[in-house]
C-alpha positions, 0 to 999 in steps of 0.5 A: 500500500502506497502512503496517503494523507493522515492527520497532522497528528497521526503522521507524526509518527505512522511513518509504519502505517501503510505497509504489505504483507511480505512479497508471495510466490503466489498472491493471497488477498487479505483484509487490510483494516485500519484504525487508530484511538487516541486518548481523550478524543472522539472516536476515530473513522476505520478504513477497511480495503483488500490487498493487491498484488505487486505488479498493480498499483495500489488505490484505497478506494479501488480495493475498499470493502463497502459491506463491512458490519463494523464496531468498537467495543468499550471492555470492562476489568474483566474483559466484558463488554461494557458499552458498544460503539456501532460504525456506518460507512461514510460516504467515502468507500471503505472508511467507516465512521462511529454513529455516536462520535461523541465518546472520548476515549478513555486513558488505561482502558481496553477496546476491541474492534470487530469487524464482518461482512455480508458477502465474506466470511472473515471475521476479525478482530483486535484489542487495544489498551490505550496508553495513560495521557500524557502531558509536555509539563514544561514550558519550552523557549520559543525561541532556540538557536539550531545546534547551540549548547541549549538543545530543547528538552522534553518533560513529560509529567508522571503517567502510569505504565498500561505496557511491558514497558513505556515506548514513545515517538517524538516528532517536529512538524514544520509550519515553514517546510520551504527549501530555503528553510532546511537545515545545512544536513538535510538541504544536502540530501536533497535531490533537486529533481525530487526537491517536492516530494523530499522537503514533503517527507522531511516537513514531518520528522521523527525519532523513531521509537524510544523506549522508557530508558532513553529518558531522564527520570527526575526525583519529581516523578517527571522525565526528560528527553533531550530533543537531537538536533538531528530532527530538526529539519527546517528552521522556524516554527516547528509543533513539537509532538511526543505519543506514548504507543501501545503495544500493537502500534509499537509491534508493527513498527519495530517489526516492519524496521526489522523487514528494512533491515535494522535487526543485524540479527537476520540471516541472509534472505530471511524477512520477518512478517509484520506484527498485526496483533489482529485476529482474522486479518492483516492490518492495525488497530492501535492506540496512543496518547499524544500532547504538542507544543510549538517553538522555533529555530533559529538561524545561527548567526 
């Protein structure tokens, strides 16, 4: 599947999103579903398409299922359904929205997503437990010069962990992202010919997954991450977004990094399927919680 527009809140870190199954001597078409809850926000639309073979070219709306029995189950302590969330699609083929869209999702709790359908016999399912809210407890500069001794830090107020461990992505969202406005690394990188395309894949810059112990616990209960130069990719104003992920979100990124070759651990040939966490189907029903804040970069002099 080819990449496509998301919310300027969820692109900051889906960088793992829109992804195929590993390449098959014969091709099997799956369900691909896809949806996202994130902490303290209404509910959120789910997509639901086919996969396709390589040799085509991938179009959502060509490959989405309009016949999908879709809904989003709030579960008690003891895993029993508690309130039930019914989806009706949208005028957009293949995306689904919620009838009642007004629920906020609830930090530390777990949802289930079932998904059917009138004229295919798959049954899928998934369950997310949603990451307890996060919050940047620390005023930034507004103003930081690039690459001097004061690098911004990121401190995030005490939150309770829901998973093995705390994993996070941080992201800067360029609201200059002009060729004038790269940084002296990332204008070097950039081709020309594909200047369009290259400053739009930099406008979104993330650090990738960061677990618990790359931050700085503070005896307040707080901890900090030093922010690397290194992702700043424009100057001037910049949203800075931190998401703490759920487990499902975490599995499919570490493992489609390990398909792109960042785990040394792979014989040669060998790949890796992707972690889909989903019963019934290919695809990802994660969560996060998220908060952002805006500052800028200033030129050196």
């Amino acid at each position: 599947m080819t990449s496509r527009n998301l919310s300027p809140l969820l692109i900051t870190f889906l960088f793992f999103a829109a992804c195929e199954p590993p390449v098959e001597d014969d091709f099997n078409e799956y369900v691909f579903v896809e949806s996202y809850l994130i902490a303290d926000r209404p509910l959120d639309e789910v997509r639901i398409n086919t996969t396709t073979s390589t040799n085509e070219v991938f179009n959502f709306f060509d490959a989405a299922i309009t016949d999908a029995n879709v809904q989003v189950v709030l579960l008690d302590e003891n895993g029993e359904d508690e309130a039930v969330f019914e989806y009706v699609p949208s005028e957009r083929e293949g995306i689904y929205l919620p009838v009642l869209p007004l629920h906020l999702v609830i930090p530390k709790r777990t949802y289930r997503l079932d998904v059917d359908f009138n004229n295919r016999q798959e049954v899928i399912t998934a369950v997310t437990t949603v990451p307890d809210q996060i919050e940047i407890s620390r005023e930034i500069p507004d103003t930081l010069i690039y690459q001097a001794y004061e690098r911004l830090e990121i401190n995030l107020s005490p939150h309770q962990k829901v998973h093995d461990q705390n994993v996070y992505v941080l992201s800067a969202i360029a609201l200059q992202p002009y060729i004038d406005n790269l940084t002296p690394f990332y204008r070097s990188i950039i081709n020309d010919d594909e200047q369009d395309d290259q400053i739009s894949d930099f406008s979104v810059n993330s650090t990738g997954l960061i677990n618990e112990g790359n931050f700085i616990e503070n005896e307040d209960g707080t901890i900090t991450f030093r922010f690397p130069w290194l992702g700043v990719a424009f100057f001037e104003g910049n949203l800075i977004v931190a998401n703490l992920i759920d487990s499902n979100l975490h599995d499919i990124a570490r493992s489609q990094q390990a398909q792109l070759g960042g785990d040394v651990t792979f014989t040669p040939g060998e790949i890796h399927n992707l972690i889909y966490n989903m019963d019934g189907g290919i695809g990802i029903f994660g969560s996060m919680s998220t908060d952002t804040v805006q500052t800028y970069f200033q030129r050196p002099d």
